[in-house]
C-alpha positions in Angstrom: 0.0 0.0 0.0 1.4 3.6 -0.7 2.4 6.3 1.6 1.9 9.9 0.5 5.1 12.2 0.6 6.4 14.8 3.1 3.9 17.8 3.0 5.1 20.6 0.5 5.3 23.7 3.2 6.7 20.6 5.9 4.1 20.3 7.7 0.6 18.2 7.9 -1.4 21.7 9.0 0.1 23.3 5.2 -1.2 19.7 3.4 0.1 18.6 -0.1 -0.2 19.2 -3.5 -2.3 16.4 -5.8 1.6 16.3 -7.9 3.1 14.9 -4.6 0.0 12.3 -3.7 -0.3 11.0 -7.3 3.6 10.2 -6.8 2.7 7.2 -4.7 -1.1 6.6 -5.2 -1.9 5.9 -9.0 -5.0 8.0 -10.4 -7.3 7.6 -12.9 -8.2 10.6 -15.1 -11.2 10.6 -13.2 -10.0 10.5 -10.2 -8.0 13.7 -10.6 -10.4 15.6 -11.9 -12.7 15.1 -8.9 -9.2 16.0 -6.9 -8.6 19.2 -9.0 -12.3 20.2 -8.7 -12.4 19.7 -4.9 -9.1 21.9 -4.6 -10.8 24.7 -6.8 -14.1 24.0 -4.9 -12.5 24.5 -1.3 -10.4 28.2 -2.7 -14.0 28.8 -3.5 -15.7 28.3 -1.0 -12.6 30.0 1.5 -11.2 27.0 3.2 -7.6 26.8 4.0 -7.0 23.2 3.2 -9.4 20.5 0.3 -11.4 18.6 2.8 -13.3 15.8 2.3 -16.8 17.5 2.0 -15.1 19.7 -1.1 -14.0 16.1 -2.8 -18.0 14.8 -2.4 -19.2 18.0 -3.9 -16.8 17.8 -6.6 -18.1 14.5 -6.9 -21.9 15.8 -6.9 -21.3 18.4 -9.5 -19.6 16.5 -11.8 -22.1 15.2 -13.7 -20.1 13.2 -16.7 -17.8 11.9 -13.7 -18.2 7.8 -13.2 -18.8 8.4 -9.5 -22.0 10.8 -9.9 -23.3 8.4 -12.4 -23.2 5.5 -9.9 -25.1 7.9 -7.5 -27.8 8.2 -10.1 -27.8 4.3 -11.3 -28.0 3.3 -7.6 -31.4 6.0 -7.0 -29.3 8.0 -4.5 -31.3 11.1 -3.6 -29.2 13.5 -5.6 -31.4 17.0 -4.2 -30.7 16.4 -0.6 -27.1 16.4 -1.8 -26.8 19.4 -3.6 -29.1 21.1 -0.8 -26.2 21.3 1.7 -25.9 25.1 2.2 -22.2 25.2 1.6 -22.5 24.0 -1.4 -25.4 25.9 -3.1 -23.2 29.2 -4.4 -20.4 26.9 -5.9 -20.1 27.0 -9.3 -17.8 24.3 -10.4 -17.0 26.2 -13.6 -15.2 28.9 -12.1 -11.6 29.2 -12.0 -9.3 28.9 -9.0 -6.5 28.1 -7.6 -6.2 24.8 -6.1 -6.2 24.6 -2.1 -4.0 22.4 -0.5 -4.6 18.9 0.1 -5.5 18.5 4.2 -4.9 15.5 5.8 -8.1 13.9 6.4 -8.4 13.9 2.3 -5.3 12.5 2.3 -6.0 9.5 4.3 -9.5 9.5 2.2 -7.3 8.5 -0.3 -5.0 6.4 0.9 -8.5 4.5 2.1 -9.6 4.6 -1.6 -6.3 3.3 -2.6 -6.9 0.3 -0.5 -10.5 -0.1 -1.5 -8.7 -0.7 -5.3 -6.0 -3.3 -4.2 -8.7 -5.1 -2.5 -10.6 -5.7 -5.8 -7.5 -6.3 -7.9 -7.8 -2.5 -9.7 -4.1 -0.8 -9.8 -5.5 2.7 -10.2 -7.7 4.4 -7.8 -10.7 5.8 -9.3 -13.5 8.6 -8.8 -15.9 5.2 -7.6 -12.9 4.2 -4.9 -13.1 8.1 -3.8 -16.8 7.7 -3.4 -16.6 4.1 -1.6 -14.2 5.8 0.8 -16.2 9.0 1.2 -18.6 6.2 3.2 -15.7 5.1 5.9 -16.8 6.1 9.3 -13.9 8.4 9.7 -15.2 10.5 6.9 -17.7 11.2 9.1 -19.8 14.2 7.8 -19.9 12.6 4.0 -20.5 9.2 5.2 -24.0 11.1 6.8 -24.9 12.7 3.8 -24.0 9.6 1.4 -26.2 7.4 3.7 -29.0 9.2 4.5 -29.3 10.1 0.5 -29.9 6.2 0.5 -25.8 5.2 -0.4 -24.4 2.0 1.5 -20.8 0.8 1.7 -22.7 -2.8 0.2 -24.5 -1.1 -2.6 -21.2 0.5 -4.1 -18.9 -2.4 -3.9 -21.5 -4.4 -5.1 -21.2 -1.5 -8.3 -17.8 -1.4 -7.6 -17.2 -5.4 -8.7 -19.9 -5.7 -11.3 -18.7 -6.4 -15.0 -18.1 -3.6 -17.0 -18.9 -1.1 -13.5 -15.7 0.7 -13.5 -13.0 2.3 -16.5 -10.7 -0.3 -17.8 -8.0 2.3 -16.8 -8.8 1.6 -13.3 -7.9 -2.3 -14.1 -4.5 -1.4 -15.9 -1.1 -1.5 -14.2 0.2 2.2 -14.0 3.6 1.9 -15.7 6.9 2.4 -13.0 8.4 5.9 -12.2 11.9 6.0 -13.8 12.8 8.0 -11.3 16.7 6.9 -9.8 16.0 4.2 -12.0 17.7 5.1 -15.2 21.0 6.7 -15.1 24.5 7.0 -17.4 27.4 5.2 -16.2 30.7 6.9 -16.6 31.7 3.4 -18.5 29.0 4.4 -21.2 31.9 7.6 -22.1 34.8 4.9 -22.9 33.4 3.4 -26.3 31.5 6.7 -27.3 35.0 8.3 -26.6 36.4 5.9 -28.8 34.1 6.3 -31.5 34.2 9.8 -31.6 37.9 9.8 -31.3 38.4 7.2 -34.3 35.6 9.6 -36.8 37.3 12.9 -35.7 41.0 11.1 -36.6 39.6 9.7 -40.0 37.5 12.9 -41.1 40.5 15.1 -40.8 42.8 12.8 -42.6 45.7 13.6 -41.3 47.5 10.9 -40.0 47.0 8.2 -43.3 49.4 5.6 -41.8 47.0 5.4 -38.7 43.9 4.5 -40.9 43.8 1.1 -39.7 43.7 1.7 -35.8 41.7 5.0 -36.0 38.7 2.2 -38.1 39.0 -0.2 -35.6 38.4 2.1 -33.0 35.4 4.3 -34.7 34.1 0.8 -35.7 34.6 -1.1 -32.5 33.5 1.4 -30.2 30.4 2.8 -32.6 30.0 -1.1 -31.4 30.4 -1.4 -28.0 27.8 2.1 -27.8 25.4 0.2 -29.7 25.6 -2.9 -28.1 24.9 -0.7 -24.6 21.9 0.7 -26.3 20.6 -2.8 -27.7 20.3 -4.4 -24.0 19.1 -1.1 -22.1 16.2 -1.2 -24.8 15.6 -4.9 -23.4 16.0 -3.6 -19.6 14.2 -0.5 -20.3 11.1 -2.3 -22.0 11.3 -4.9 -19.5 11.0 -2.5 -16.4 7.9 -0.6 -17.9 6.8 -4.1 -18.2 6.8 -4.6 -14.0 10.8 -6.6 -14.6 12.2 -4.0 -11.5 15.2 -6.5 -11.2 17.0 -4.8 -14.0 17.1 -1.4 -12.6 19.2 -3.3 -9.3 21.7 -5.3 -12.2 22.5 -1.9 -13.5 21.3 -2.8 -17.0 19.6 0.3 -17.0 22.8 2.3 -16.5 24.0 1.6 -20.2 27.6 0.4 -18.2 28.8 -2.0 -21.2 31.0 -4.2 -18.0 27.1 -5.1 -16.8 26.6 -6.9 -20.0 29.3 -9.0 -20.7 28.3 -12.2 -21.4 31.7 -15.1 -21.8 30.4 -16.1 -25.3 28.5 -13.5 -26.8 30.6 -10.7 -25.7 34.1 -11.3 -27.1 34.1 -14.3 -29.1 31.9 -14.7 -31.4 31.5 -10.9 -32.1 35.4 -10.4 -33.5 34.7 -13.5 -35.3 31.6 -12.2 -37.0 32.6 -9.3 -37.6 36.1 -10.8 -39.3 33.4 -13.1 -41.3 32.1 -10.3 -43.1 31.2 -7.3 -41.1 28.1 -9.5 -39.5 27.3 -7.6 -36.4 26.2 -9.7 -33.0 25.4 -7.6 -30.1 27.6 -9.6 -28.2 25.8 -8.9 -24.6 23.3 -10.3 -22.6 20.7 -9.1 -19.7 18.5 -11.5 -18.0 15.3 -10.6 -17.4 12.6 -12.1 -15.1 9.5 -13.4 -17.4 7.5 -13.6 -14.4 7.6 -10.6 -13.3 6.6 -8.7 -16.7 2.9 -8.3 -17.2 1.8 -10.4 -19.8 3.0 -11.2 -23.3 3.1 -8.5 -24.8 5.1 -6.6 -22.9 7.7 -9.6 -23.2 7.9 -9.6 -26.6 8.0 -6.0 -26.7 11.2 -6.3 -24.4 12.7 -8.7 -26.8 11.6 -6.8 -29.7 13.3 -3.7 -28.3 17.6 -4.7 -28.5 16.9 -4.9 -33.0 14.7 -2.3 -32.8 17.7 -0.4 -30.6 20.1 -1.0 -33.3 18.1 0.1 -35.9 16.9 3.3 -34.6 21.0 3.8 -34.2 22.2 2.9 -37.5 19.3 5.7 -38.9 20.7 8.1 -35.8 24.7 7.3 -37.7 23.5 7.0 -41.1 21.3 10.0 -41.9 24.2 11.4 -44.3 23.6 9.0 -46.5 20.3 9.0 -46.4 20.0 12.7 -46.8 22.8 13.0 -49.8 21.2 9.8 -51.2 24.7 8.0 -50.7 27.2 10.4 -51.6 29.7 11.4 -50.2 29.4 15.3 -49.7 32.6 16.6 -48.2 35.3 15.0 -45.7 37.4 12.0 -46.0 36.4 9.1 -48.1 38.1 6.9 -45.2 35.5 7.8 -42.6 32.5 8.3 -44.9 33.8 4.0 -45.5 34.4 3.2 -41.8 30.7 5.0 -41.5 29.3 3.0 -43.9 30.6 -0.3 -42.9 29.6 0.4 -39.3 26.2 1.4 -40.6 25.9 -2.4 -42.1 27.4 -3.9 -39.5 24.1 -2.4 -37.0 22.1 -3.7 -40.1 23.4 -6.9 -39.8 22.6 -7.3 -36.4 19.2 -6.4 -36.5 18.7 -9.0 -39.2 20.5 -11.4 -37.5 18.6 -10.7 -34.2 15.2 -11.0 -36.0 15.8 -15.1 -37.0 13.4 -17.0 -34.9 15.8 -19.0 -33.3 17.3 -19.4 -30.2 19.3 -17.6 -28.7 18.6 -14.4 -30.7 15.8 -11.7 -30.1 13.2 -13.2 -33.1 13.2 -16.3 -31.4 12.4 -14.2 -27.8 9.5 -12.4 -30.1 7.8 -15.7 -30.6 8.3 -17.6 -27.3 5.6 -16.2 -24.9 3.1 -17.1 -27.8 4.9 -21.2 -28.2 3.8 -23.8 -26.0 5.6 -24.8 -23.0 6.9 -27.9 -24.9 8.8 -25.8 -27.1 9.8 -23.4 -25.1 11.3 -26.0 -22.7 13.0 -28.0 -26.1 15.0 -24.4 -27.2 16.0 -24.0 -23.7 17.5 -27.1 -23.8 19.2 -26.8 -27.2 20.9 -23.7 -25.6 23.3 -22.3 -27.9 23.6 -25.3 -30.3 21.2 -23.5 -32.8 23.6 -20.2 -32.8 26.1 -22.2 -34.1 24.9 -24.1 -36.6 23.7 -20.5 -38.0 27.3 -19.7 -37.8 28.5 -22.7 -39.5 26.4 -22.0 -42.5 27.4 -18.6 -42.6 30.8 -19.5 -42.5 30.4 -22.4 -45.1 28.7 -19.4 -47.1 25.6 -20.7 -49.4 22.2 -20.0 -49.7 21.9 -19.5 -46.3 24.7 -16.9 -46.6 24.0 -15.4 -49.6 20.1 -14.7 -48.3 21.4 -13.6 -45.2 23.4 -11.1 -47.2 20.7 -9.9 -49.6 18.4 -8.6 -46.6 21.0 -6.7 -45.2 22.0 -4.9 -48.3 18.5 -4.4 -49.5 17.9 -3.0 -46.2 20.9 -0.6 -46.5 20.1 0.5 -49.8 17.0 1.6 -47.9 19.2 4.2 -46.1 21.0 4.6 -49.6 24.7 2.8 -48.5 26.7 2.4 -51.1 28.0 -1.1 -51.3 31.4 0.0 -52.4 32.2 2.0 -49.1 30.7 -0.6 -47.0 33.1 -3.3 -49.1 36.3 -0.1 -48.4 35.2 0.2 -45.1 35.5 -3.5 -44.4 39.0 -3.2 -45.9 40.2 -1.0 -43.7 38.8 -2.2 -40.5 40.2 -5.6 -41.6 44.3 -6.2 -40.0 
């Protein structure tokens, strides 16, 4: 259950601002506009601090709100309502500035907020506000509601009917990001590198060093994208519910945090020694369980190619823009550019095949029965390297392998020939 934040003058007497209570107690739309009204309502009527009574008037002059129309379906007696003599001059329409939140609305809806777990909603709505408007220590609106004819029974019985409350109500709020995502240092050492390699190979002036300065542009425009490619998992993941990867630090972009023994160094160099086939040699394990349903865990899966691709547009724009010419500069970085460009191609390709252990097959797998899922868990990495055999071995397999990754960069307008110089240079 939540707990609202420190009050915003430091003090319970001063209240808080609807900002600082929706921090820890998820709202419907509904639900806040009651709130807002209330706060208007109480200025209004020349209270210090929203009580309470201003949140059931709010709620009683609302009438598109879901709560008023519950009064109505359930024959509450709306006139004795609206007769209270506090209430008679409001007019809901007119503007001002929002009172502070006291604390006895406060623990109204901390009650409401309760009332929602209880029946499995994740957001509290303006029918929660009313059920708790009925608790006994509301005392003054838990009068009015019942002697207008409202019982606790009659609105939880609304409450759990089919189709009673807004499916936002029913939906998971997504996580606050806040603390959660941050930039490690780490993430500086192969964007350095990158930036140091393009900067060395634009200028041109040091031709004997063309070799090194490709390897690092290419290697650490990499590395960045390879940091990019797992945070998309983590991040998709932790909207999903997953809140283990924000305490792995795979939300920190650090490249150490996903090194993986295999993926990371091995096959990678090899790949990209093969024929500038780009792996995103890292790994972050996520827990399934925890995300909210299938969706969400394809999404997360879905998210590392569609990382890599949103990166090689970010690298490649030139090209696209100047419809693969090469405007100005060096034709050794505009290469090393290219080839990088296609090596990010490859990889999304490569992690689109619906096999395991790559990202297509991680697509599929919430949707596959748990016979199949457990037989590709089993087969482990065997798959991977039969792929890499029959890349190796070149082929059909090859050759269509290659084929979607230069039709896909002659999307972006790459030439082939700089990717083919680019792979030259980057080559020892």
């Amino acid at each position: 259950m939540a707990t609202s934040p420190q009050p915003f003058g430091g003090s319970a007497t001063e209240g808080w601002t609807l900002k600082q209570i929706a921090n820890d107690i998820p709202l419907t739309a509904s639900a806040r506009e009651v709130i807002e009204l209330a706060q208007r309502l109480a200025t209004a009527s020349g209270a210090a601090r929203t009580e309470p009574t201003h949140v059931l008037a709010a709620i009683v002059l609302s009438p598109g709100n879901p709560a008023h129309k519950a009064l109505v379906a359930l024959n509450v007696n709306m006139e004795s309502l609206r007769s209270a003599s506090e209430w008679r001059d409001l007019d809901p329409a007119r503007p001002a500035a929002p009172a502070p939140i006291g604390p006895a609305t406060r623990y109204l809806l901390i009650n409401a907020h309760r009332e929602a777990e209880q029946i499995g909603h994740y957001r509290v709505d303006a029918l929660h506000l009313l059920l708790a408007l009925l608790y006994k220590d509301s005392t003054t609106t838990a009068q009015r509601l019942e002697t207008a004819g409202l019982s606790i029974y009659a609105i939880r019985q609304h409450l759990t009917a089919p189709g009673s409350t807004p499916k936002e109500a029913r939906q998971r709020p997504l996580p606050r990001l806040d603390g959660a995502v941050r930039v490690s240092p780490v993430f500086g050492i192969p964007v350095g590198a990158m930036l140091v390699g393009g900067v060395g190979l634009w200028s041109g002036a040091l031709p004997s060093l063309t070799l090194p300065l490709t390897i690092l542009f290419v290697v650490g425009g990499w590395v960045t994208s390879l940091c990019i490619h797992e945070f998309g998992h983590a991040f998709i993941a932790y909207l999903g519910g997953d809140r283990s990867v924000a305490s792995a630090g795979y939300l920190s972009l650090n490249p150490l945090k996903y090194i993986h023994p295999l993926l990371s160094i091995g096959l990678p160099v090899v790949f990209l020694l093969l024929g500038g086939i780009g792996i995103p040699g890292g790994a972050v394990y996520l827990n399934e369980q925890a995300i909210r349903n299938n969706r969400w865990r394809s999404f997360a899966s879905a998210a590392g190619p569609v990382s890599n691709l949103l990166f090689a547009i970010l690298i490649g724009w030139p090209f696209l823009v100047f419809q693969g010419t090469v405007p100005f500069g060096n034709e050794q970085f505009w290469a090393a550019l290219a080839f990088l460009v296609f090596v990010e191609l490859s990889a999304v390709v490569l992690n689109l095949i619906p096999i395991p252990p790559f990202d297509g097959f991680g697509i599929i797998a919430p949707w596959l029965s748990i016979e199949l899922r457990i037989l590709a868990n089993r087969l482990g990495m065997l798959p991977l390297l039969v792929l890499f055999f029959l890349l190796w071995q070149g082929g059909p397999v090859s050759a269509t392998f290659s084929n979607l990754v230069y039709d896909l960069s002659s999307l972006l307008s790459i030439p082939p020939d700089l990717v083919f110089l680019g792979h030259q240079q980057f080559l020892p």
